[in-house]
C-alpha positions in Angstrom: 25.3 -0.9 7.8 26.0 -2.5 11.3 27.8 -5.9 11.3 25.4 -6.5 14.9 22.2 -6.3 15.5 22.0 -4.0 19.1 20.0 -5.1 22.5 16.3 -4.1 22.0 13.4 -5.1 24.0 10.9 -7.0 22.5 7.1 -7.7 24.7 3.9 -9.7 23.3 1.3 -8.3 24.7 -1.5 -10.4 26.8 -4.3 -9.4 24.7 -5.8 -6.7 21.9 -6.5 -4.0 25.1 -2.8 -4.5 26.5 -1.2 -4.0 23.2 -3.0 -0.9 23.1 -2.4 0.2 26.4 1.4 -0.1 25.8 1.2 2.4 22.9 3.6 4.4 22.3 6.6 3.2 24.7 6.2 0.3 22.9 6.2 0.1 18.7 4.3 -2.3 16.8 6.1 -5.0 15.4 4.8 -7.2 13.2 6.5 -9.2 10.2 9.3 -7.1 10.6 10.4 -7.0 7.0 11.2 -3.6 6.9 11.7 -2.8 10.7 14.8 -5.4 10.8 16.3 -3.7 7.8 15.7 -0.1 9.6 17.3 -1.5 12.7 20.1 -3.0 11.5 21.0 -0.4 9.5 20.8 2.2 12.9 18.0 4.4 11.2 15.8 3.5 13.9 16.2 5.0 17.7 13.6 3.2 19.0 14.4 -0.3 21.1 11.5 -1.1 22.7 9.0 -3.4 20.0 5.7 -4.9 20.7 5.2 -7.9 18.6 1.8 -8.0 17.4 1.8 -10.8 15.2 -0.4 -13.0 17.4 -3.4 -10.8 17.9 -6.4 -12.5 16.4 -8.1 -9.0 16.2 -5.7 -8.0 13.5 -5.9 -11.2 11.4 -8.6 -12.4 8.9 -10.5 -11.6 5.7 -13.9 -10.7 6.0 -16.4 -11.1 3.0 -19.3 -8.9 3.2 -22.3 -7.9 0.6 -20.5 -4.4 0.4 -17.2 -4.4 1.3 -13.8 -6.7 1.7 -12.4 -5.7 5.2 -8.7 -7.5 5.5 -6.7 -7.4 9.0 -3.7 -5.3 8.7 -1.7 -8.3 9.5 -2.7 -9.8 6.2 0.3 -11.0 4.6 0.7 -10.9 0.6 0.2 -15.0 1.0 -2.9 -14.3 2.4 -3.6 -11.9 -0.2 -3.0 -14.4 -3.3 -4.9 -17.1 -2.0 -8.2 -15.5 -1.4 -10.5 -16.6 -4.1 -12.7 -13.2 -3.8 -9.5 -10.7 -3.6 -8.0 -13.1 -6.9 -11.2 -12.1 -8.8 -12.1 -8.7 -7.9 -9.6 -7.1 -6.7 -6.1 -8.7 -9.0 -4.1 -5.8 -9.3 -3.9 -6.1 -5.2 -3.1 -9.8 -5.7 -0.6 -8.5 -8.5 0.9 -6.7 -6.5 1.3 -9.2 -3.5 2.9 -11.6 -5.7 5.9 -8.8 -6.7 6.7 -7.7 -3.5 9.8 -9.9 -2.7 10.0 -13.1 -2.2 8.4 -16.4 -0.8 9.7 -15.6 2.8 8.7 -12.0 2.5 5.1 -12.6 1.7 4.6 -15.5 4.1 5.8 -12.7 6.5 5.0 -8.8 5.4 1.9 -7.5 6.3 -0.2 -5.1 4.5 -0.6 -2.8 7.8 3.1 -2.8 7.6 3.6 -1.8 4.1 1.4 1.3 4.9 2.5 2.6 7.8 6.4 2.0 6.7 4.7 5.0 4.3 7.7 4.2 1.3 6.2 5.5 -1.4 8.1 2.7 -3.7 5.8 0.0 -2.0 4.0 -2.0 -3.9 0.3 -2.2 -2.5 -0.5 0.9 -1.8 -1.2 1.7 -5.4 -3.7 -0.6 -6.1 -5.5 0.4 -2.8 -5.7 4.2 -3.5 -7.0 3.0 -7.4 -9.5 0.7 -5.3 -10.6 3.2 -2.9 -9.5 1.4 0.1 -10.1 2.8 3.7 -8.5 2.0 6.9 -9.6 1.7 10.4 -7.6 3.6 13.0 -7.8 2.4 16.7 -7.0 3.8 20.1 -8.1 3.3 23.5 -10.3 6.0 23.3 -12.2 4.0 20.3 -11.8 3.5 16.2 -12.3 5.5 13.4 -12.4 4.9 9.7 -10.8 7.1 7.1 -9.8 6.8 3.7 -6.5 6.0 2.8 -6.3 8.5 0.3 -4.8 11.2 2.3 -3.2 8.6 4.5 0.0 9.4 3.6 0.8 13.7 4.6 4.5 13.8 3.2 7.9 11.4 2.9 7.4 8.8 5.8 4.8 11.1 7.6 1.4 9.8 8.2 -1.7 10.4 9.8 -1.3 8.3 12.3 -0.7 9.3 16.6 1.8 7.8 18.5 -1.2 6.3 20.7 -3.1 4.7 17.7 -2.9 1.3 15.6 -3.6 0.2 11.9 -6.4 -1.9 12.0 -7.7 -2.7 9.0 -8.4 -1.9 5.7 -11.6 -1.7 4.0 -11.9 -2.4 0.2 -15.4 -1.6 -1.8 -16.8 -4.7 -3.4 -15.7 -5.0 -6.9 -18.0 -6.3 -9.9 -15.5 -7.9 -12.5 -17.6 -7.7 -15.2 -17.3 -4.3 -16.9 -14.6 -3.4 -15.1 -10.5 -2.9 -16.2 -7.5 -3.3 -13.9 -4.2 -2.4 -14.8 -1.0 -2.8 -13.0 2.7 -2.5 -13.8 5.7 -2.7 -11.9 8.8 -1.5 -13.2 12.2 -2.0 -11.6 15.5 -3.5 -12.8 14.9 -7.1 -12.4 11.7 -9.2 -13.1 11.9 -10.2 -9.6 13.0 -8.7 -5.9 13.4 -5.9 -7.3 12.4 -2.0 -5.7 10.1 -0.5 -8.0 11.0 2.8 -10.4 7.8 3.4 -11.2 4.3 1.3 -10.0 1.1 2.3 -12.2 -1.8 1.1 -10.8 -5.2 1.9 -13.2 -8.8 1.0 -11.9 -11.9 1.9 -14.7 -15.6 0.9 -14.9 -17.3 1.3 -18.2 -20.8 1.0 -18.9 -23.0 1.6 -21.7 -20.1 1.9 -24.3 -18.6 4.3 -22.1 -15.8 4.7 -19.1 -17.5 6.4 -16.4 -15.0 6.3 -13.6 -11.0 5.9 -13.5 -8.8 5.8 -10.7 -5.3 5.5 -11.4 -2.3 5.6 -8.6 1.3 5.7 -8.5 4.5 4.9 -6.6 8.1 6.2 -6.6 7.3 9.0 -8.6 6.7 11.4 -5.6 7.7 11.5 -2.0 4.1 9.0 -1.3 2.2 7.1 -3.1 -0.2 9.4 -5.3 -3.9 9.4 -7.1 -3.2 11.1 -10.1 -6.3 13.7 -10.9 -5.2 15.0 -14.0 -5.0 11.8 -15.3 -8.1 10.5 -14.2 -9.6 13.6 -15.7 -7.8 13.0 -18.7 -8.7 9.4 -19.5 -12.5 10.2 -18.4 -12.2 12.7 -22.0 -13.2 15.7 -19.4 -11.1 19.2 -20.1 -8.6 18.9 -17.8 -5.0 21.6 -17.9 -1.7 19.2 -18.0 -1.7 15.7 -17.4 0.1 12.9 -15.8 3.3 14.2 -15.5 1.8 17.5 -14.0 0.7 14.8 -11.1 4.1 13.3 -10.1 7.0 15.1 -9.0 9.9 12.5 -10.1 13.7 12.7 -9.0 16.9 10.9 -9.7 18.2 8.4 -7.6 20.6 5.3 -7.0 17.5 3.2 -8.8 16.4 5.7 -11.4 16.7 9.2 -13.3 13.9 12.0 -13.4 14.0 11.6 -17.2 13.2 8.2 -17.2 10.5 7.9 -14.8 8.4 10.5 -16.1 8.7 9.1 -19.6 7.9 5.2 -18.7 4.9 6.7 -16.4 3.5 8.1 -19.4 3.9 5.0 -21.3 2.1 2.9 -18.7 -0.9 5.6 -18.8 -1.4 4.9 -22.7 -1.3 1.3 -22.2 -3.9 1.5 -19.8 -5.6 3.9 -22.0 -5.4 1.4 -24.9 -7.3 -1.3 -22.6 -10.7 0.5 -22.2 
């Protein structure tokens, strides 16, 4: 760790079409909750930011008959006080409220958590259990992809140096029938970097569960949908299970041993809720 923070150049561009055009000498900054850290800590080469944080085009919640599309500069405080994200989609909201504290959510953005790509973040697993997409945009136009898949190794995404996290799109959500589990384990109750983040989506209907989408973080170098599981939980025949999904390993938070036994912990609580 650096005891200074050193000289970097820092633009706001005029409008939506400039900050494009300024991709990729210039990187996207926009709460900065993890790029500070990065910089300060000289894991980040790059010293020419773009601060995005005004660009209307990137703000707002949109309520449609099908979908929920959120700007990727929604900030968890945005998140938690939407009525229609509290009741349909709570694990998000859940999630929102753990990730940090009161400064960091009035500040971090979900387009940030995603592209920062840690796969101890605590979003991204209720999006991959809600089947979220997300809208890429260049100058040469936008394109919408699922953000399963999003995420191709440890802090690689599919992302060009020329293109920009838009949005992200979430299916509309009926409450009624449907079960949403989410648990964050880390050392402290709060401000804490998660061990293990189990997020579990299920609808049932006529007595029965028929679909389950469950997602994890820090278990595996990205945040992961875990098939097996799914399978599993669904009663289909299915070889292994959860812990053939994850690929755990000890660190400075955690041991190998203990994550894989807590994640399969979490999966029969969720179990027990359907």
């Amino acid at each position: 760790m650096r005891s200074f923070v050193p000289v970097y150049d820092m633009v706001t561009p005029r409008n939506f079409d400039d900050a494009l055009a300024r991709l990729p000498e210039w990187r996207p900054f926009a709460g900065g909750t993890d790029l500070m850290v990065l910089f300060e800590a000289g894991k980040l080469r790059h010293t020419r930011f773009m601060n995005i944080w005004p660009l209307a085009e990137l703000k707002g919640i949109d309520v449609a008959p099908d979908y929920v599309t959120l700007g990727a500069l929604t900030t968890y405080t945005d998140v938690q006080r939407d009525a229609v994200l509290r009741r349909e989609f709570p694990m998000l909201c859940r999630a929102a409220a753990e990730t940090g504290g009161v400064a960091i959510q009035n500040r971090g953005t979900l387009g940030g958590n995603i592209v920062n790509a840690s796969p101890a973040a605590d979003a991204p697993p209720s999006l991959l259990a809600y089947g979220a997409e997300i809208e890429i945009t260049s100058r040469g136009g936008s394109r919408w992809i699922p953000y399963d898949g999003f995420h191709t190794g440890y802090k690689q995404i599919d992302l060009r140096a020329d293109e920009l996290l838009t949005r992200i799109r979430l299916p509309r959500n009926d409450p009624d029938g449907s079960v949403h589990y989410y648990r964050k384990v880390g050392t402290r109750r709060a401000q804490a970097i998660s061990k293990i983040c189990f997020a579990g989506y299920a609808r049932r209907e006529n007595g029965g569960v028929n679909e389950v989408r469950i997602a994890l973080g820090s278990v595996a170098p990205t945040v992961i949908r875990c098939r097996r599981a799914e399978a599993l939980v669904m009663g289909l025949p299915v070889d292994g299970g959860i812990l053939d999904d994850i690929s755990p390993i000890d660190d400075m938070r955690s041991t190998l041993e203990y994550r894989a036994r807590v994640t399969a912990n979490l999966l029969e609580e969720f179990r027990s809720q359907l």
